[in-house]
C-alpha positions as CSV (number, residue, x, y, z in Angstrom):
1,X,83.9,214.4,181.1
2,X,82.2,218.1,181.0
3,X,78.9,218.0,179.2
4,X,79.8,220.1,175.8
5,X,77.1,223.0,175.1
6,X,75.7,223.0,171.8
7,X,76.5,225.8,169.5
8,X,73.6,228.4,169.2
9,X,72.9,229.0,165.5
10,X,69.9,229.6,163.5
11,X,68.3,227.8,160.8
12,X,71.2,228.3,158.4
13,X,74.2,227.5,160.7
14,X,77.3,229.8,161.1
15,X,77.5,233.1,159.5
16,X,80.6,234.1,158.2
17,X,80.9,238.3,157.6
18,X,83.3,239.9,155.3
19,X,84.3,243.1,155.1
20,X,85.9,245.9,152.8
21,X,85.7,249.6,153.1
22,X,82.0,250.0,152.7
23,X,81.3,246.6,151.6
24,X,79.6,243.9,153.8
25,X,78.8,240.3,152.7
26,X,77.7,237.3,154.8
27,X,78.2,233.4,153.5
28,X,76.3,230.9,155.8
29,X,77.4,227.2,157.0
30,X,74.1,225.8,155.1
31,X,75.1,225.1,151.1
32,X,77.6,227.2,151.5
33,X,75.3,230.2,150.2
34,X,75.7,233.7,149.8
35,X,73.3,235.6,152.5
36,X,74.2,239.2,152.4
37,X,76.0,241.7,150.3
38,X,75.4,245.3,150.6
39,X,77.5,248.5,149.7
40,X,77.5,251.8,151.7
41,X,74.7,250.3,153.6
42,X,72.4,249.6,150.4
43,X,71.6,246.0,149.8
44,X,72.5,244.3,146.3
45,X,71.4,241.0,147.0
46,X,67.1,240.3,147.9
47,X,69.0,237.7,150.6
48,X,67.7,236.5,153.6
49,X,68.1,237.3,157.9
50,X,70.4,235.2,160.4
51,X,67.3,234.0,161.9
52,X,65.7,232.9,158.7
53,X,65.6,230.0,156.6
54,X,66.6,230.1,153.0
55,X,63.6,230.2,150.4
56,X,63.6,229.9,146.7
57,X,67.4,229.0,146.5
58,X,68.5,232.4,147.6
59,X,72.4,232.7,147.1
60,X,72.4,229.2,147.0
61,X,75.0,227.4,145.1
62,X,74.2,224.7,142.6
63,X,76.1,221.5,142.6
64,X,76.6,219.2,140.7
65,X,73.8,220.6,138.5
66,X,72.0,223.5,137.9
67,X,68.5,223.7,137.5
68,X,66.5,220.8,136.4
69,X,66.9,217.0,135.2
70,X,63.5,216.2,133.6
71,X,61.9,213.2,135.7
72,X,65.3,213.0,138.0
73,X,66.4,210.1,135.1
74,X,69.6,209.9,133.1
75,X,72.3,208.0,131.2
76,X,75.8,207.6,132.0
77,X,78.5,205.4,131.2
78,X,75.7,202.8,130.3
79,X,74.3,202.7,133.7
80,X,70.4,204.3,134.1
81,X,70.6,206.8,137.2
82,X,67.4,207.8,139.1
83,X,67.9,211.1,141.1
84,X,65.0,212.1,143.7
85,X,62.2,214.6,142.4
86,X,63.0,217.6,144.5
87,X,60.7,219.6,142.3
88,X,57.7,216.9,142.5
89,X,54.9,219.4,140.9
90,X,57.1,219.3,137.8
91,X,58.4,215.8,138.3
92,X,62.1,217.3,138.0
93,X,65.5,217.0,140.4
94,X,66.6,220.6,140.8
95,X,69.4,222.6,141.6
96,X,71.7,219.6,143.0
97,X,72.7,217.6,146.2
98,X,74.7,219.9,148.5
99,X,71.8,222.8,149.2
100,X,71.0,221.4,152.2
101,X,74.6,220.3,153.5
102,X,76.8,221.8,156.3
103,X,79.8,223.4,154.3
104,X,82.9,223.6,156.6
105,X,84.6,226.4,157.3
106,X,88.8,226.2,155.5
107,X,89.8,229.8,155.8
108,X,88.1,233.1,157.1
109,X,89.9,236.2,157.0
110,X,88.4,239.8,156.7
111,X,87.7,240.2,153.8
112,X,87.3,236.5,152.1
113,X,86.0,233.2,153.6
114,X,86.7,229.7,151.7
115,X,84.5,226.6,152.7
116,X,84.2,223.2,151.5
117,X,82.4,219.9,151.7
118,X,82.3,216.4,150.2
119,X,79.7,215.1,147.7
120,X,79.9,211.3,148.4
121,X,78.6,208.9,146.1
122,X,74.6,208.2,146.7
123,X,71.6,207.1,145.3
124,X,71.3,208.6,141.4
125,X,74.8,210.0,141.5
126,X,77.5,207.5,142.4
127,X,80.2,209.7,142.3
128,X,82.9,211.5,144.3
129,X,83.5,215.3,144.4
130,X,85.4,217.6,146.6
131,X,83.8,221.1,146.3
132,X,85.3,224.3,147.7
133,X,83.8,227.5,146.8
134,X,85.5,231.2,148.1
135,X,84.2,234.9,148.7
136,X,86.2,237.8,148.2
137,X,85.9,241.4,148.5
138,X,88.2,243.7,147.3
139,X,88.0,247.5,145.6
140,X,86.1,246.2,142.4
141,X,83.2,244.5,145.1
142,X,82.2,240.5,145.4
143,X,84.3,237.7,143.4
144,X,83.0,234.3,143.8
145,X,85.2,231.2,142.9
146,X,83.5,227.2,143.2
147,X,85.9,224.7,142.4
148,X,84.9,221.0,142.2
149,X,87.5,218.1,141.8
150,X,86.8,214.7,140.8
151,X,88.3,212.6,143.7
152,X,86.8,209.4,142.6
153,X,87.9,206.6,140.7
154,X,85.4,206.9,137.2
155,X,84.2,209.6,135.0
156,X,81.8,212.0,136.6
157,X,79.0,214.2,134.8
158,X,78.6,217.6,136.4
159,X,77.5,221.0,136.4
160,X,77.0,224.3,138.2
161,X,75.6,227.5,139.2
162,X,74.5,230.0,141.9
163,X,71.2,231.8,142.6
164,X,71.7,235.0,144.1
165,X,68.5,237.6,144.0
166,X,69.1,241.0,143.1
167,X,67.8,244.1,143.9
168,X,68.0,248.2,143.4
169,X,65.3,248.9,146.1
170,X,62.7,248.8,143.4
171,X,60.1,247.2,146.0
172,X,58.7,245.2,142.2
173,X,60.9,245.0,139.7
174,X,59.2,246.1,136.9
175,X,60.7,249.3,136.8
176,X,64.0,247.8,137.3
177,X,66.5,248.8,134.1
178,X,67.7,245.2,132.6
179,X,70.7,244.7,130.6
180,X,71.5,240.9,129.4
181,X,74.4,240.5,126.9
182,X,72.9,237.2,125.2
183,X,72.3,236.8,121.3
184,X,70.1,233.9,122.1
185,X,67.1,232.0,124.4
186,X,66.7,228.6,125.3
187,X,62.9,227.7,124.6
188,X,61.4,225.5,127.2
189,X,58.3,223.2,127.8
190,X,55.5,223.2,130.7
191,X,58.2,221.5,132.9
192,X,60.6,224.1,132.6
193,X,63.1,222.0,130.2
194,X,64.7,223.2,127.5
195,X,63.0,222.5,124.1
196,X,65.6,224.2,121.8
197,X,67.3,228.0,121.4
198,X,66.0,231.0,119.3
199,X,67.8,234.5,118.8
200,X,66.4,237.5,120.9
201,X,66.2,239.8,118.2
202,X,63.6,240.9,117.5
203,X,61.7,239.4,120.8
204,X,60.2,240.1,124.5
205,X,63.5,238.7,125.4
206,X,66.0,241.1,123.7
207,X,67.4,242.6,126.7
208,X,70.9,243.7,124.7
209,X,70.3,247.3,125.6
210,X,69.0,248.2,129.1
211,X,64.8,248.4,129.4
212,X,62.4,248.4,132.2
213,X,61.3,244.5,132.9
214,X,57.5,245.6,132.7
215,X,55.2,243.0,133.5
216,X,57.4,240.4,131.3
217,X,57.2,237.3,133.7
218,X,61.1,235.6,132.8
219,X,62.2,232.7,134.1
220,X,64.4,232.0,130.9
221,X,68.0,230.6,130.5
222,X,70.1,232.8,127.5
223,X,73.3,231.9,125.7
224,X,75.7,233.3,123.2
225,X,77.2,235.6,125.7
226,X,78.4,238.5,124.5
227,X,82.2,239.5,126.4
228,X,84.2,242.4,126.7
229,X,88.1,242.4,126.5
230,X,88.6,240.6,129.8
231,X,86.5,237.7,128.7
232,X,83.5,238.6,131.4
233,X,79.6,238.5,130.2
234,X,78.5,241.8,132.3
235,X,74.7,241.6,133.1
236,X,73.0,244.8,134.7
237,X,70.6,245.9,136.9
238,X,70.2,249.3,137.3
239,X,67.6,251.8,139.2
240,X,65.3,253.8,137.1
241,X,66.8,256.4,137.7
242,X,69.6,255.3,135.6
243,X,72.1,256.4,138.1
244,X,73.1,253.1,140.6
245,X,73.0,249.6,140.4
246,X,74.9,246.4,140.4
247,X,77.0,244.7,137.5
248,X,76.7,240.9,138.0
249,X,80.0,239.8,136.0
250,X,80.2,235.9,134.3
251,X,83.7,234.5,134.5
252,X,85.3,231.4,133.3
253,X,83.4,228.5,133.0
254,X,80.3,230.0,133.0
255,X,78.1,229.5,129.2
256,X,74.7,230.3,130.1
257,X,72.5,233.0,133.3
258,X,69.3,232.4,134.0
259,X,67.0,235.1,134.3
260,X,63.9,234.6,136.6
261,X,61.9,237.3,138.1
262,X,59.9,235.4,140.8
263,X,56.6,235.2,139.4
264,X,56.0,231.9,140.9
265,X,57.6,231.6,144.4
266,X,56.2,230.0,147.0
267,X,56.2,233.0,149.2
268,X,53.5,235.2,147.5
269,X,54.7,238.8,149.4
270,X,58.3,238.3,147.7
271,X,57.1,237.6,143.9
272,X,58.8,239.8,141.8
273,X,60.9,241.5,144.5
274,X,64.6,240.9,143.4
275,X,65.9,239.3,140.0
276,X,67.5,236.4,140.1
277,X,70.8,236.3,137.9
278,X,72.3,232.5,138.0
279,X,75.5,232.2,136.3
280,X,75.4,228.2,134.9
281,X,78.2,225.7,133.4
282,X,75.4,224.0,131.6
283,X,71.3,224.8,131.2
284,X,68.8,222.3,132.1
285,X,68.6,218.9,131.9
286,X,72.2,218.7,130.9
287,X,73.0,215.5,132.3
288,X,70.2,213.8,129.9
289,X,71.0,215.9,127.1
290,X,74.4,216.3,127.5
291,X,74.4,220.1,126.4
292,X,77.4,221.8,127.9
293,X,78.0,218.9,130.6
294,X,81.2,219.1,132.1
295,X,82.5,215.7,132.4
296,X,85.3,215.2,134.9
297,X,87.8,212.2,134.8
298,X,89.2,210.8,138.0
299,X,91.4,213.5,139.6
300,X,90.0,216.6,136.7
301,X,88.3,219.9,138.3
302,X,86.0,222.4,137.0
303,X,85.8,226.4,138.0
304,X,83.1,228.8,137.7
305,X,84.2,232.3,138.9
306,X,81.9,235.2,139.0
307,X,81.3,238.5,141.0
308,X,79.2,241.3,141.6
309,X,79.8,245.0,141.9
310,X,78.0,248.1,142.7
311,X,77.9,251.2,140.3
312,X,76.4,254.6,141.1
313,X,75.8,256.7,144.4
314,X,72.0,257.8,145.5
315,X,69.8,259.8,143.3
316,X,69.8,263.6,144.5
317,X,66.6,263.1,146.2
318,X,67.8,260.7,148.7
319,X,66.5,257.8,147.4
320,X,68.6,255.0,148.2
């Protein structure tokens, strides 16, 4: 029997381009996650290379939870579930199980790319899931779909989200114009969990109508979302010159975005370099709390839908 080569891929596996008109994105075999968008050659997203690994959960999707379950421990169905500390300085489980996990490729055409993998049932969540998640662009730029189904035989609790960074070419982001249709905050605690909500107005965190970022450090989860007539919470960032940017659009199933400016990543030359906007089912420790928990019977799915579009042409200096 021939010897099989192995594949040559980096550290984030197969890299799957789409393409329309102008528009070029790039989803990756690892998690699943969203490495590239960019519109007439200016990048949205503050991604990552082809030959680089992915830091700080960059386009990452978030499954089955979002953000962070205080001490990895929770209740469900009477049983007491320990999850691993994947955030060990704050003694939290974040962002999920399926970051690090090959997602397999189920349909690739030009301009969208659908790929899926299995959550099977493992220490601290005992459960079943079939995940898909799909990219498509099309005239109104970047719609993101992630669809999990219950495929297990008992109740499952579950959340998600995705972290995507992004920038307006800013370098910091302090100039960056900010718009975040949210009537209220969730107040949190020295391990990043959520210790209640508060209104905006009237606060640092009003971001209602658009205002530079400043020096305002936000890593902050807001609710209320305010919708237009199509049901979709629109949050903006836009150049200071007022005249380009990105709209990053929350769809169904999606009741909370997380804000967070990078104040404290671990790669000190990319602090405060793109914005991350994380459309979230649920906010933080969710599965102890059981604030906006999805819970799926046996055979039940969940959708989160988003999407991202770029507004705008260059300034007349050139700048891009």
């Amino acid at each position: 029997m021939p010897e099989q080569t192995p594949r040559s891929t980096g550290p984030t596996g197969e890299q799957w381009e789409l393409r329309h008109g102008g528009q070029r994105a790039v989803v990756v075999e690892l998690g699943g996650a969203l490495r590239h968008y960019e519109a007439d050659g200016v990048p949205l997203l503050d991604g990552f290379a082809a030959d680089e690994p992915v830091t700080s959960g960059r386009g990452q999707l978030l499954v089955p939870w979002p953000n962070r379950v205080g001490g990895g421990r929770y209740r469900f169905d009477g049983a007491d579930l320990r999850l691993a500390l994947s955030e060990p300085e704050r003694h939290n489980a974040i962002h999920g199980l399926l970051r690090w996990t090959p997602w397999r490729l189920l349909a690739h055409s030009g301009d969208a790319v659908r790929v899926g993998t299995t959550l099977h049932p493992q220490p601290g969540y005992p459960f079943l899931l079939e995940v898909f998640a799909e990219y498509r662009l099309d005239d109104d730029g970047l719609a993101v779909l992630v669809r999990a189904v219950n495929a297990g035989p008992t109740r499952a609790p579950y959340g998600v989200g995705q972290h995507p960074y992004l920038t307006v070419g800013t370098g910091l982001v302090d100039t960056a114009l900010l718009t975040v249709p949210a009537r209220r905050r969730l107040t949190t605690d020295e391990e990043g969990l959520p210790t209640g909500e508060e209104p905006v107005e009237g606060t640092a965190y009003d971001f209602r109508t658009a205002r530079p970022i400043g020096a305002q450090a936000l890593d902050t989860a807001f609710t209320g979302l305010e919708r237009d007539p199509e049901g979709r919470t629109v949050v903006r960032l836009a150049h200071p010159s007022g005249r380009r940017g990105s709209d990053l659009w929350l769809g169904e199933g999606t009741r909370y975005v997380q804000i967070y400016t990078g104040d404290t990543l671990g790669e000190p030359g990319r602090r405060r370099r793109g914005v991350a906007v994380e459309p979230m089912s649920c906010p933080a420790d969710a599965f102890r709390t059981g604030s906006g928990l999805t819970v799926l019977e046996p055979g039940a799915g969940h959708v989160l839908r988003w999407g991202l579009r770029p507004w705008g042409s260059a300034d007349p200096d050139g700048t891009r």
